[in-house]
C-alpha positions in Angstrom: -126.7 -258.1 37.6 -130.1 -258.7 39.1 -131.3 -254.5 39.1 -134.6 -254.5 39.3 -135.1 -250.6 38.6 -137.3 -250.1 35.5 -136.3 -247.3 34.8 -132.7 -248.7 33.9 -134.9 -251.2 31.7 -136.5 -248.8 29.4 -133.7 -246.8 29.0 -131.5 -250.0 27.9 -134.3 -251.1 25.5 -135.0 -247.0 24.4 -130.9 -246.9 23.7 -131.2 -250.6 21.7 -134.4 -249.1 19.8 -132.5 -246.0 18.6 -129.4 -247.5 17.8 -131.2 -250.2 15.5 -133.2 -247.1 14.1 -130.1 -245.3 13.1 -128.7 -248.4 11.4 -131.9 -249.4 9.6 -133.0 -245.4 8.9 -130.6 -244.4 5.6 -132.0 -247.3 4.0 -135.4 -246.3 4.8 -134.6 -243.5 2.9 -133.2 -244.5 0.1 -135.5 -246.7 -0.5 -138.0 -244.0 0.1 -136.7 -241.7 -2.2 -135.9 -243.6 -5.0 -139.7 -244.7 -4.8 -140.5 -241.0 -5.1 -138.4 -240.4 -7.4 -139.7 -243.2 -9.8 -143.2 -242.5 -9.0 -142.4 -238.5 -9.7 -141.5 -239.6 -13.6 
């Protein structure tokens, strides 16, 4: 699998990126809001 067409390359890593997003992104939030939610009292 030697492709050399970048465009294939960006799109792999921009589909890796979001994927790892989406798995690290509820905790982000949590984390985020419970911080709020402390600070807020």
């Amino acid at each position: 699998m030697t492709s050399k067409n970048p465009l294939l390359r960006i799109a792999t890593i921009a589909l890796l990126a979001g994927i790892a997003l989406a798995e690290v992104f509820p905790y982000f939030w949590i984390a985020t809001t419970s911080l709020k939610d402390l600070a807020g009292r």
